[in-house]
PDB file of the backbone (N, CA, C, O) and the ligand in Angstrom, with CONECT records:
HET     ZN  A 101       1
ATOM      1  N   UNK A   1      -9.742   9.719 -17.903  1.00  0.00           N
ATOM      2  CA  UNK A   1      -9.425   8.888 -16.722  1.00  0.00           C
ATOM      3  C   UNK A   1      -9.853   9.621 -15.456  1.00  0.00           C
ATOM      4  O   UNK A   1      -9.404  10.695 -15.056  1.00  0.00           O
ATOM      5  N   UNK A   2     -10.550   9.062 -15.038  1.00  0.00           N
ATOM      6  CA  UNK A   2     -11.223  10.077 -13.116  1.00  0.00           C
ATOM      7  C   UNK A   2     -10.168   9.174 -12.274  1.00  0.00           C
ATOM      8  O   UNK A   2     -10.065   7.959 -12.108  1.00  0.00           O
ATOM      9  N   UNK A   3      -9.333  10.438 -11.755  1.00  0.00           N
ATOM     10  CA  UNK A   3      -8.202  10.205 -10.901  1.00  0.00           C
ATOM     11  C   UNK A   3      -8.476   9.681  -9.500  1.00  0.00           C
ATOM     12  O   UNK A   3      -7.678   9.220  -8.684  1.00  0.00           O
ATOM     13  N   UNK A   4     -10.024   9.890  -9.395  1.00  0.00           N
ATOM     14  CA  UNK A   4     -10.448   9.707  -7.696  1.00  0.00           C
ATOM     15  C   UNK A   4     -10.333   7.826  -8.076  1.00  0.00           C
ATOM     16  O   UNK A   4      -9.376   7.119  -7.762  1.00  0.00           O
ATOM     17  N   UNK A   5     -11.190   7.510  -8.579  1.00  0.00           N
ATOM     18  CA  UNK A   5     -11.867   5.798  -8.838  1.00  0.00           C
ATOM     19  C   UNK A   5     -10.327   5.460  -8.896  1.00  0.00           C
ATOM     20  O   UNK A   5      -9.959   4.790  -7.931  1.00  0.00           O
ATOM     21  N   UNK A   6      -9.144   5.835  -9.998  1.00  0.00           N
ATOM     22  CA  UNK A   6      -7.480   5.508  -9.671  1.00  0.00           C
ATOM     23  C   UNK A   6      -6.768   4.915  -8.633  1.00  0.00           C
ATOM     24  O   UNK A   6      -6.141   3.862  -8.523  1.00  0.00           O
ATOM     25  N   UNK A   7      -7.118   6.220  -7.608  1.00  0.00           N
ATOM     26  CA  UNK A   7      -7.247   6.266  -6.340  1.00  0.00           C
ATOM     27  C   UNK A   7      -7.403   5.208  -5.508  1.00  0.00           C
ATOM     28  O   UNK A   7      -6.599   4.524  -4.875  1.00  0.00           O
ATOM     29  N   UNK A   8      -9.053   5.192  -5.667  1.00  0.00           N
ATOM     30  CA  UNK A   8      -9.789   4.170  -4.699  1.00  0.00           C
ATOM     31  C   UNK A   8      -9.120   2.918  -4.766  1.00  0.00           C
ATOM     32  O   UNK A   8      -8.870   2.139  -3.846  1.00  0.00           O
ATOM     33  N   UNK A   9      -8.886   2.837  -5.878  1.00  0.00           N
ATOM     34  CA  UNK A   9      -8.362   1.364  -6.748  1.00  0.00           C
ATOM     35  C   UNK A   9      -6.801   1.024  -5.899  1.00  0.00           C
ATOM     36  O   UNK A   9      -6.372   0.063  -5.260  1.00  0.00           O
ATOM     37  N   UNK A  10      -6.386   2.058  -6.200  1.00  0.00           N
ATOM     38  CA  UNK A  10      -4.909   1.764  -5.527  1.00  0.00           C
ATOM     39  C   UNK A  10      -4.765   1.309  -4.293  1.00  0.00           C
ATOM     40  O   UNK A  10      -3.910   0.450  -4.076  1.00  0.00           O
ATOM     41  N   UNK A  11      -5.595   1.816  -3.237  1.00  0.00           N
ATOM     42  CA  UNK A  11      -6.190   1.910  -1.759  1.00  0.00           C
ATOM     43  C   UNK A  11      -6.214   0.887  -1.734  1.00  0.00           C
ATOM     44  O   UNK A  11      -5.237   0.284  -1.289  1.00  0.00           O
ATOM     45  N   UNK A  12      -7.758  -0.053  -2.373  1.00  0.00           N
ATOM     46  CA  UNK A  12      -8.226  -1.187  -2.295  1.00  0.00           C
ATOM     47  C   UNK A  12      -7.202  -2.279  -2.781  1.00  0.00           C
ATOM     48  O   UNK A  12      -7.413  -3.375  -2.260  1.00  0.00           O
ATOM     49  N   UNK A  13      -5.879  -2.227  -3.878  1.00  0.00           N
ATOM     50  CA  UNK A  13      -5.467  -3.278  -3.874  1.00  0.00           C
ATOM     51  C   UNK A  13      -4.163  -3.278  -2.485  1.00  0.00           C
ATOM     52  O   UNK A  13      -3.511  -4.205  -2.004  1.00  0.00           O
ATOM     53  N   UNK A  14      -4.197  -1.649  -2.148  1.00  0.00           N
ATOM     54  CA  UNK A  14      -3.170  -2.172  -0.902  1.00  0.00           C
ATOM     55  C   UNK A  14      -3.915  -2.410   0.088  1.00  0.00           C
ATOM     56  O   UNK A  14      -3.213  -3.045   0.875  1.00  0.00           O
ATOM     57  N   UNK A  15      -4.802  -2.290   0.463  1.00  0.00           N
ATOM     58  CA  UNK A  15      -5.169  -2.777   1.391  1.00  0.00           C
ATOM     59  C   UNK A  15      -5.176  -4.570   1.452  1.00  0.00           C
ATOM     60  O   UNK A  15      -4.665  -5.217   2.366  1.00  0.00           O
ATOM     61  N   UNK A  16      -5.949  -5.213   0.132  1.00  0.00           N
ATOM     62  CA  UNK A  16      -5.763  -6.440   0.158  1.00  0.00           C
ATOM     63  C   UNK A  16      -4.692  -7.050  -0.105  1.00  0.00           C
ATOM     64  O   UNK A  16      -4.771  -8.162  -0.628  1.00  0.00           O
ATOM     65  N   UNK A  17      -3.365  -6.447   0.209  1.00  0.00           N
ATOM     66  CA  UNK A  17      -2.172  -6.590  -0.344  1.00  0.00           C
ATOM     67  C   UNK A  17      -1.838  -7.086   1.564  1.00  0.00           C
ATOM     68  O   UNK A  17      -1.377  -8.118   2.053  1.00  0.00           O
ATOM     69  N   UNK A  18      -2.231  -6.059   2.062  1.00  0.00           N
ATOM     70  CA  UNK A  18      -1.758  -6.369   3.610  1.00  0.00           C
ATOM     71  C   UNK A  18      -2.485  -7.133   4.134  1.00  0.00           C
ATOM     72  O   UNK A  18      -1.905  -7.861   4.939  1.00  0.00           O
ATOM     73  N   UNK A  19      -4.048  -7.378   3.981  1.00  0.00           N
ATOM     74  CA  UNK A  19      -4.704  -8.428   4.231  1.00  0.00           C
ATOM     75  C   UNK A  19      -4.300  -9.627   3.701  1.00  0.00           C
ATOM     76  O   UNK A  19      -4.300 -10.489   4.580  1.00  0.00           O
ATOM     77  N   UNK A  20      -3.896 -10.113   2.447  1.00  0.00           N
ATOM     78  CA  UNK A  20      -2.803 -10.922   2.359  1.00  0.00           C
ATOM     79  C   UNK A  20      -1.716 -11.309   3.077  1.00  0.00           C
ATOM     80  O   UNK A  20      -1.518 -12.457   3.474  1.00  0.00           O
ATOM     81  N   UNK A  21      -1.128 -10.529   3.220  1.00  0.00           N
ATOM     82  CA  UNK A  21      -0.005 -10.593   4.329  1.00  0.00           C
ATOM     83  C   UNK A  21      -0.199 -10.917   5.698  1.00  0.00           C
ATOM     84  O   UNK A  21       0.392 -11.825   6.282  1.00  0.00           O
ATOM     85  N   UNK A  22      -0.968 -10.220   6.150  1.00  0.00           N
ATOM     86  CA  UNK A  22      -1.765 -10.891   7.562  1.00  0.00           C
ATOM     87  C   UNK A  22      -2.034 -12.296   7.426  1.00  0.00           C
ATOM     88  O   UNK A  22      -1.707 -12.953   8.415  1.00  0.00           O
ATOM     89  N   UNK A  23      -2.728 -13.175   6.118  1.00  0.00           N
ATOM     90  CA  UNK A  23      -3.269 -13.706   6.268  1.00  0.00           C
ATOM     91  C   UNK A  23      -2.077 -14.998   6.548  1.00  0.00           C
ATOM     92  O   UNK A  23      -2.004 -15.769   7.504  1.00  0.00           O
ATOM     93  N   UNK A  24      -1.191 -14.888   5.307  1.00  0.00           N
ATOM     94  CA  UNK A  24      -0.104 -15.853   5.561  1.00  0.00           C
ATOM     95  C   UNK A  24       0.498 -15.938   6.699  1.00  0.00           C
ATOM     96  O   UNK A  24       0.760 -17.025   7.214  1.00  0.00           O
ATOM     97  N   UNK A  25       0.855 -14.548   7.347  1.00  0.00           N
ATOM     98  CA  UNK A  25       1.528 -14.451   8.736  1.00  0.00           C
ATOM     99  C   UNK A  25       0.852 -15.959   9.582  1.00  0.00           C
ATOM    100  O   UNK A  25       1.424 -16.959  10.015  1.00  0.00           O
ATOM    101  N   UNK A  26      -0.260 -15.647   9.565  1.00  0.00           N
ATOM    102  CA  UNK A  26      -1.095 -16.058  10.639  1.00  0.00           C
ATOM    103  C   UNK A  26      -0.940 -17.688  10.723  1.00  0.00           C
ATOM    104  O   UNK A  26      -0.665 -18.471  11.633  1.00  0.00           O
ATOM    105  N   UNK A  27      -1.332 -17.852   8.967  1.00  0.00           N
ATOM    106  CA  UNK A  27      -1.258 -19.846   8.477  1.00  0.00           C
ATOM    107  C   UNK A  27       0.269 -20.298   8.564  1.00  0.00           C
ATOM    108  O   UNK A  27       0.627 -21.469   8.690  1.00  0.00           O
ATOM    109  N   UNK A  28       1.052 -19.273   8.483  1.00  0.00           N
ATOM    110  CA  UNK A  28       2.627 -19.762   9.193  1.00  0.00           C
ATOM    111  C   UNK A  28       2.613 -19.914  10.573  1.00  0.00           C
ATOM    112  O   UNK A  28       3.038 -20.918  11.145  1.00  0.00           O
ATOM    113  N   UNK A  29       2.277 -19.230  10.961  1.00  0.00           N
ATOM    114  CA  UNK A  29       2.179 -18.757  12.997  1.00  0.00           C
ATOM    115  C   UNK A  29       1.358 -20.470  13.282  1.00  0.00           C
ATOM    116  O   UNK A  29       1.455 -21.135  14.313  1.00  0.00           O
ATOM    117  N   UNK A  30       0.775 -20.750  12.336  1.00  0.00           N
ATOM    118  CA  UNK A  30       0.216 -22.088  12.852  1.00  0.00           C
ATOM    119  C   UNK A  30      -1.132 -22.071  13.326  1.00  0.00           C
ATOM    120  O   UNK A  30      -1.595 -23.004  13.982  1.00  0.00           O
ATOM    121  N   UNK A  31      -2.152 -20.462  12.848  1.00  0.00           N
ATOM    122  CA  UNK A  31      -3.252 -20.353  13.430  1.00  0.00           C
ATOM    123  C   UNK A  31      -4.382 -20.763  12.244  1.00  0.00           C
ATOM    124  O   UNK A  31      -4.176 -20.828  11.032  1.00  0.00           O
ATOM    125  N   UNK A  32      -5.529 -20.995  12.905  1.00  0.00           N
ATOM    126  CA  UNK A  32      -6.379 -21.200  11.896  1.00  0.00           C
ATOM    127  C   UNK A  32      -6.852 -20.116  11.116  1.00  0.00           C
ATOM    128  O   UNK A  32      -6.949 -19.084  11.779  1.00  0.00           O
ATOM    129  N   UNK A  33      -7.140 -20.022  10.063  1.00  0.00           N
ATOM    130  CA  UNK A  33      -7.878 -19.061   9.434  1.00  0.00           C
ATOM    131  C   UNK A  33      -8.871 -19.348   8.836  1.00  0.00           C
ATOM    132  O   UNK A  33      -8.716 -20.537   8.555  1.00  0.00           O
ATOM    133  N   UNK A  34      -9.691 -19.063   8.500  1.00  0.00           N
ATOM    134  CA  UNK A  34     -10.402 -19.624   7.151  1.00  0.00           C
ATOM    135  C   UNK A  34     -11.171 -18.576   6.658  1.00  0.00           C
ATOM    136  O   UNK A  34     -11.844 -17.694   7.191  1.00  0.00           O
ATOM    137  N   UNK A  35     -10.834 -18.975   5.171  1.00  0.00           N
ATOM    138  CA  UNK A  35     -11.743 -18.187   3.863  1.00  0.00           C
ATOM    139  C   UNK A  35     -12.570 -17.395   3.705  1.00  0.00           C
ATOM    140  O   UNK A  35     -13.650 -17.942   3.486  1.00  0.00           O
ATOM    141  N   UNK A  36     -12.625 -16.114   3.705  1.00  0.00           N
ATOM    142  CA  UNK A  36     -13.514 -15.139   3.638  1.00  0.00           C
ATOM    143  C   UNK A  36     -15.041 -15.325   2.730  1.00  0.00           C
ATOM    144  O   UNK A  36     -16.144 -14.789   2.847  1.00  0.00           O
ATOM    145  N   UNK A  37     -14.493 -16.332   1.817  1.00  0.00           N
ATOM    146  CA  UNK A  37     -15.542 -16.365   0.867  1.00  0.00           C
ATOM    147  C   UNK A  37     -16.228 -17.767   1.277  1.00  0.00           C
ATOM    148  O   UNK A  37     -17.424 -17.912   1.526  1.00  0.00           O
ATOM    149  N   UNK A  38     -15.289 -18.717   1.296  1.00  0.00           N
ATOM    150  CA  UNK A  38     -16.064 -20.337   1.545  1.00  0.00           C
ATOM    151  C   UNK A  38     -16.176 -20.469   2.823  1.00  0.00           C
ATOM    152  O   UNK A  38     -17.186 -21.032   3.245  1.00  0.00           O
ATOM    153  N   UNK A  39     -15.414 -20.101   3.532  1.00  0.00           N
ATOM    154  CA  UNK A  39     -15.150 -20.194   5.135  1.00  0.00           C
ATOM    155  C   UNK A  39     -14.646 -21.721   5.619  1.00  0.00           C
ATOM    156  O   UNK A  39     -15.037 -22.363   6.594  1.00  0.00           O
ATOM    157  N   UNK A  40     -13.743 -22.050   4.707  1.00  0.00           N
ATOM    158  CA  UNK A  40     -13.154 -23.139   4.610  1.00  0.00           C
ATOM    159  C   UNK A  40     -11.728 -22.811   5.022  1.00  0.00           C
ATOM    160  O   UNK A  40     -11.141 -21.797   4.642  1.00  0.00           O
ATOM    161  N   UNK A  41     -11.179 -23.791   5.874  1.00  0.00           N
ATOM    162  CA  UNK A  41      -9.750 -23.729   6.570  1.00  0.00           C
ATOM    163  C   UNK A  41      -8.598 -23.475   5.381  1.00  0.00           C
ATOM    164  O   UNK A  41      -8.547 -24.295   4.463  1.00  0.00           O
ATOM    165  N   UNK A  42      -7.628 -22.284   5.397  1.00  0.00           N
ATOM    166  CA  UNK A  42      -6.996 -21.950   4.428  1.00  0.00           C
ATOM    167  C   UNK A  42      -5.805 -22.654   5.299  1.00  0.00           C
ATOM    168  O   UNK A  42      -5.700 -22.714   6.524  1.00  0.00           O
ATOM    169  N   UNK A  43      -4.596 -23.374   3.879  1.00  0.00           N
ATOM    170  CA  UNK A  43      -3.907 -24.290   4.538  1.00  0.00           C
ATOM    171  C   UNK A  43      -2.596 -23.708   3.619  1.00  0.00           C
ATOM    172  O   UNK A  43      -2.656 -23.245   2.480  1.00  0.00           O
ATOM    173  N   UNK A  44      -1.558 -23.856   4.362  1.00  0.00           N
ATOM    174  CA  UNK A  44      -0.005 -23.654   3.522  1.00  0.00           C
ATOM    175  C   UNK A  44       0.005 -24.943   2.250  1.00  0.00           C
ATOM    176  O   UNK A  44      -0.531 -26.046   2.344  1.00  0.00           O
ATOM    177  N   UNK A  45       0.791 -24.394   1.075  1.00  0.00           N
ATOM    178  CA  UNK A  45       1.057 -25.650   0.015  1.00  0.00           C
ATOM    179  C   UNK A  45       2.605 -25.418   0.279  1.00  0.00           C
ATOM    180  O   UNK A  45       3.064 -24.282   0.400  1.00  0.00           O
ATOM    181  N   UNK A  46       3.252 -26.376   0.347  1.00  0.00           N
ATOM    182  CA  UNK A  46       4.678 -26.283  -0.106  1.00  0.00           C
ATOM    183  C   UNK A  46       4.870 -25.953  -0.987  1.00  0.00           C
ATOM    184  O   UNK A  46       3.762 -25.449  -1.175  1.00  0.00           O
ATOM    185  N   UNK A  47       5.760 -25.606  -2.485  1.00  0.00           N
ATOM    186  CA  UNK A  47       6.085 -25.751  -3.519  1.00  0.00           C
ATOM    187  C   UNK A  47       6.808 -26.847  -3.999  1.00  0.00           C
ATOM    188  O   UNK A  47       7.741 -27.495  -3.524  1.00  0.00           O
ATOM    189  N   UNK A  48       6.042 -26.932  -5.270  1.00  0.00           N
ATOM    190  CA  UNK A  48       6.407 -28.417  -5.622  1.00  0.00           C
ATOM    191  C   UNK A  48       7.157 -27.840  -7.279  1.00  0.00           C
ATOM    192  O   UNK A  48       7.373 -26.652  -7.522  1.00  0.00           O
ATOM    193  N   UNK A  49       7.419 -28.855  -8.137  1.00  0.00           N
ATOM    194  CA  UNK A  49       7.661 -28.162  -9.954  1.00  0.00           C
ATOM    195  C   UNK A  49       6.763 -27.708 -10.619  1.00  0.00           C
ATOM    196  O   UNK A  49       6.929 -27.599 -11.834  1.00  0.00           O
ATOM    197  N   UNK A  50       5.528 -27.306 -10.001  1.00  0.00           N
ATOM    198  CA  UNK A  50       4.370 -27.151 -10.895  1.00  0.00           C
ATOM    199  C   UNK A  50       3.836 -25.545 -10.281  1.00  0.00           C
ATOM    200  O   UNK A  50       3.154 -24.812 -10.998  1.00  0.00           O
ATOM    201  N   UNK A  51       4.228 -25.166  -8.955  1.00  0.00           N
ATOM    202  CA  UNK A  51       3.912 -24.250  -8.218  1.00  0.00           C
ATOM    203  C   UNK A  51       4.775 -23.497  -7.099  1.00  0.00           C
ATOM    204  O   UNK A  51       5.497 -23.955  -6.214  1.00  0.00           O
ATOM    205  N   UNK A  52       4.483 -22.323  -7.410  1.00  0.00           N
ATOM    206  CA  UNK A  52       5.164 -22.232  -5.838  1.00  0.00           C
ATOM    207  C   UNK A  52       4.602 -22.102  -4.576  1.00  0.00           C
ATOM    208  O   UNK A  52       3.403 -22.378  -4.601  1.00  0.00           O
ATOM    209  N   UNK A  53       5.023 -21.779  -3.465  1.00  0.00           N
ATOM    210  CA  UNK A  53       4.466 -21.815  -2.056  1.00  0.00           C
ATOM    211  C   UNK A  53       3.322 -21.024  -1.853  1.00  0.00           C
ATOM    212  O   UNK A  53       3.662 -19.909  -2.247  1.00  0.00           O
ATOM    213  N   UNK A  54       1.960 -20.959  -1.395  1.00  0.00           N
ATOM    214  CA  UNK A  54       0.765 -20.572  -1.212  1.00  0.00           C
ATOM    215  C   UNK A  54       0.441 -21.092  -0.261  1.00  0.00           C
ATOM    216  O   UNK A  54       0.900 -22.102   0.272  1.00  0.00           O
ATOM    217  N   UNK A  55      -0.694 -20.194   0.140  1.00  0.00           N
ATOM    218  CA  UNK A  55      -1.302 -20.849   1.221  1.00  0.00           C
ATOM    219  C   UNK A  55      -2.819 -20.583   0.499  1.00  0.00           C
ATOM    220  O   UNK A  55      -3.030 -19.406   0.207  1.00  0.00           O
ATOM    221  N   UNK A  56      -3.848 -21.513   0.197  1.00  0.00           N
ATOM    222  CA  UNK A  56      -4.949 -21.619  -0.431  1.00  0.00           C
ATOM    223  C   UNK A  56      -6.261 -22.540   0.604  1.00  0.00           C
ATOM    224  O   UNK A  56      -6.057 -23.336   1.521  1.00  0.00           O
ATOM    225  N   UNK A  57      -7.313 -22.162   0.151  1.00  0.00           N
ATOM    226  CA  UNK A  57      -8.452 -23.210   0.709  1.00  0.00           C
ATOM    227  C   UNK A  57      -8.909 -23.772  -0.207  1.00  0.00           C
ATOM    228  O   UNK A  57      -8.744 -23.361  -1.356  1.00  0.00           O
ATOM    229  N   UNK A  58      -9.803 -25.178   0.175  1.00  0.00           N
ATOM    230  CA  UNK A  58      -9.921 -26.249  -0.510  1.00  0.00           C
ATOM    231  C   UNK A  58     -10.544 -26.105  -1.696  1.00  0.00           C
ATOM    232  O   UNK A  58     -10.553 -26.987  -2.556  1.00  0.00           O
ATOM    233  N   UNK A  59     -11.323 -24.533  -1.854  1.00  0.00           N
ATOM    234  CA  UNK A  59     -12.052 -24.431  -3.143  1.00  0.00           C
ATOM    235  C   UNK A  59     -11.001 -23.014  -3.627  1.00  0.00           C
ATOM    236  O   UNK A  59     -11.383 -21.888  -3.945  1.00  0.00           O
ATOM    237  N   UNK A  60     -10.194 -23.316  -3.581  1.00  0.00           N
ATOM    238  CA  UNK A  60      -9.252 -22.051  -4.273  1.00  0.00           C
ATOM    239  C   UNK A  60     -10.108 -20.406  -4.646  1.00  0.00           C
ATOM    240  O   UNK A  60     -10.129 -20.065  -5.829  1.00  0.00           O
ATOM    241  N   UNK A  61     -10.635 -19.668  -3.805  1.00  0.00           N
ATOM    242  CA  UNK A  61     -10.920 -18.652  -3.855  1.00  0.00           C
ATOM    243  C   UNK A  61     -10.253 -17.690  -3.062  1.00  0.00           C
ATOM    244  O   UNK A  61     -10.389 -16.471  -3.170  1.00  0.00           O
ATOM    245  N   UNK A  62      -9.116 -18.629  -1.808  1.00  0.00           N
ATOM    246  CA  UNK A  62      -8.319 -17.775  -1.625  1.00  0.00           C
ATOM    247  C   UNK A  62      -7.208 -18.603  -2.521  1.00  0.00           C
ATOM    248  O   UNK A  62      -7.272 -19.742  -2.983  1.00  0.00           O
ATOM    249  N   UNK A  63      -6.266 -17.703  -2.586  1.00  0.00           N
ATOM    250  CA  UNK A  63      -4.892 -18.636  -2.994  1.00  0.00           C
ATOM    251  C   UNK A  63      -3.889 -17.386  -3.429  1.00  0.00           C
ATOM    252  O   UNK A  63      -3.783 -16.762  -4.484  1.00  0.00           O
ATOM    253  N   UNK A  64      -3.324 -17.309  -2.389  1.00  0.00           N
ATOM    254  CA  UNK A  64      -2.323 -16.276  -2.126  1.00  0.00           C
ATOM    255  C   UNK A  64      -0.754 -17.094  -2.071  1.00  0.00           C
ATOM    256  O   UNK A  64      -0.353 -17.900  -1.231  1.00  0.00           O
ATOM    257  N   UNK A  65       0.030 -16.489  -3.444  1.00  0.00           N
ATOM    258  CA  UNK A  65       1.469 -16.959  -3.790  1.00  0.00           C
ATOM    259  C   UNK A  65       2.555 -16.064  -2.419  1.00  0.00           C
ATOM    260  O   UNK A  65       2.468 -14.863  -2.166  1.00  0.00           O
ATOM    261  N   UNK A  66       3.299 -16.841  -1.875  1.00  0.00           N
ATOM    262  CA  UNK A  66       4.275 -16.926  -1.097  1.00  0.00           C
ATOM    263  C   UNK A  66       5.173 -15.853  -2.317  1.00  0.00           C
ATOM    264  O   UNK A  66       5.229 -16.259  -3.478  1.00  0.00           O
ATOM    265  N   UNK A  67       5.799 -14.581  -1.969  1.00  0.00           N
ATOM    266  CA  UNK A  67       6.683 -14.127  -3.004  1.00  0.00           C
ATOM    267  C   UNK A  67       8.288 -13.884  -2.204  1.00  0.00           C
ATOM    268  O   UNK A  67       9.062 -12.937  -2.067  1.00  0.00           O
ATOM    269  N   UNK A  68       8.243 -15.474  -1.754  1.00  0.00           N
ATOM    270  CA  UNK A  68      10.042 -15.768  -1.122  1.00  0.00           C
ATOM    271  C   UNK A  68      11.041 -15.966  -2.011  1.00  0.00           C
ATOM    272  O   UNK A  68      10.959 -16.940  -2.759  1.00  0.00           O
ATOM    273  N   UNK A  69      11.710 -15.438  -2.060  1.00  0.00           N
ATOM    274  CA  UNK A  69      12.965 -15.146  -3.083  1.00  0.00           C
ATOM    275  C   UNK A  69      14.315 -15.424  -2.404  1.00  0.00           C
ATOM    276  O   UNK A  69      15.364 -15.257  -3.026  1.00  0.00           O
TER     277      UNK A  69
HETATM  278 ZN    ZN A 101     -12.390 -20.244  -0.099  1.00  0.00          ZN2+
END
């Protein structure tokens, strides 16, 4: 196991852990964002019985779960 690449790995998922977090902040705050990848307006979902709360864009490449408890 190379402890550095471990590392990097760990970095990189916190980092997109807080970029996550930013991102919802923002689609709550009521601002626009959109999609890093499609560049399509990322929008809050309510939760319904099938899902819980996310905020996703129209081609689901973002889709980041709300973890409200
Ligand atoms: Zn997208």
């Amino acid at each position: 196991m190379d402890l550095s690449a471990l590392e990097a790995l760990q970095k990189n998922s916190k980092r997109s852990y807080n970029d996550q977090k930013a991102i919802i902040k923002k689609v709550l705050a009521g601002r626009a964002v959109s999609c890093k990848v499609c560049h399509q307006p990322i929008m809050f979902n309510m939760a319904n019985q099938n899902q819980p709360a996310k905020v996703c864009c129209a081609q689901g490449c973002t889709d980041i779960e709300l973890d409200i408890s």
